[in-house]
C-alpha positions in Angstrom: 202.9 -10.5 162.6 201.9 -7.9 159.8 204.8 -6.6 157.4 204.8 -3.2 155.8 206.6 -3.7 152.5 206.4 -2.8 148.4 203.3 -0.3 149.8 201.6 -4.0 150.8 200.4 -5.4 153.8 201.4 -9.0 154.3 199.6 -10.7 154.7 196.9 -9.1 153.2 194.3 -11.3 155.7 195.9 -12.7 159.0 193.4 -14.8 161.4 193.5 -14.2 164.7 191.9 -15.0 168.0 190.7 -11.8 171.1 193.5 -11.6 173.2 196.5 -12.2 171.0 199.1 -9.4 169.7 199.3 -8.6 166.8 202.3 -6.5 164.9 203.1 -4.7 162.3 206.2 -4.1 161.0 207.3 -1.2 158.5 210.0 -2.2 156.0 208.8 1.0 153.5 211.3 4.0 153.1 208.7 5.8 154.8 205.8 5.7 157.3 202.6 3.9 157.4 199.5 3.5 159.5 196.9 0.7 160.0 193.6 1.9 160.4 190.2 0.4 160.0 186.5 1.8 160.0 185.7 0.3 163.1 187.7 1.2 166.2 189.4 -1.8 166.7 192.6 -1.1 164.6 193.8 2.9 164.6 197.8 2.7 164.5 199.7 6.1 164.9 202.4 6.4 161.9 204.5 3.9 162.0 208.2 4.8 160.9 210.3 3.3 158.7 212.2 0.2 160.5 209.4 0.7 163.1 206.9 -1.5 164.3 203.5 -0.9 166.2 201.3 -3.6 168.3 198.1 -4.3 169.6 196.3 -6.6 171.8 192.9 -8.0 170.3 189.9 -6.8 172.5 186.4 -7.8 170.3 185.6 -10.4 167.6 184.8 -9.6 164.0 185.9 -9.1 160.5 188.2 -5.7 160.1 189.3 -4.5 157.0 191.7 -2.0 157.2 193.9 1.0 155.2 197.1 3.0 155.3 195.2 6.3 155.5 198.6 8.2 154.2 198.2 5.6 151.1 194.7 4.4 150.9 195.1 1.9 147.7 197.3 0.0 150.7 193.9 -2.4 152.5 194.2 -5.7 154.4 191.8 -7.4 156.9 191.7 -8.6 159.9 189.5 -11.5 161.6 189.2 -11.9 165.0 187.5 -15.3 166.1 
């Protein structure tokens, strides 16, 4: 599980493995996406109180923004 709050992602680097779920939860006043460069990770807004999931389908290293606040960057690794 990913939480949205303070305009951070925590935690900023979460370990996972292909075929688990990962979450993230918004606890901002307002909405946030998670969206890397790759495909793997493109989250529609998620609102505030919201939460959004995703099932792990490929291995790798994914680093990834808010694109409606792009200082906002965490990472994800798939093993």
């Amino acid at each position: 599980m990913i939480v949205i709050d303070a305009m951070e992602f925590k935690p900023r680097t979460l370990e996972v493995r292909v075929g688990d779920t990962v979450t993230w939860t918004n606890k901002d006043m307002f909405p946030h996406t998670a969206v890397s460069s790759k495909p793997a990770i493109k989250s529609p807004e998620i609102g505030s109180g919201k939460s959004w999931s995703m099932v792990v389908r490929s291995r790798g290293d994914f680093d990834y923004i808010c694109t409606l606040h792009p200082t906002m960057k965490a990472r994800l690794i798939v093993k």
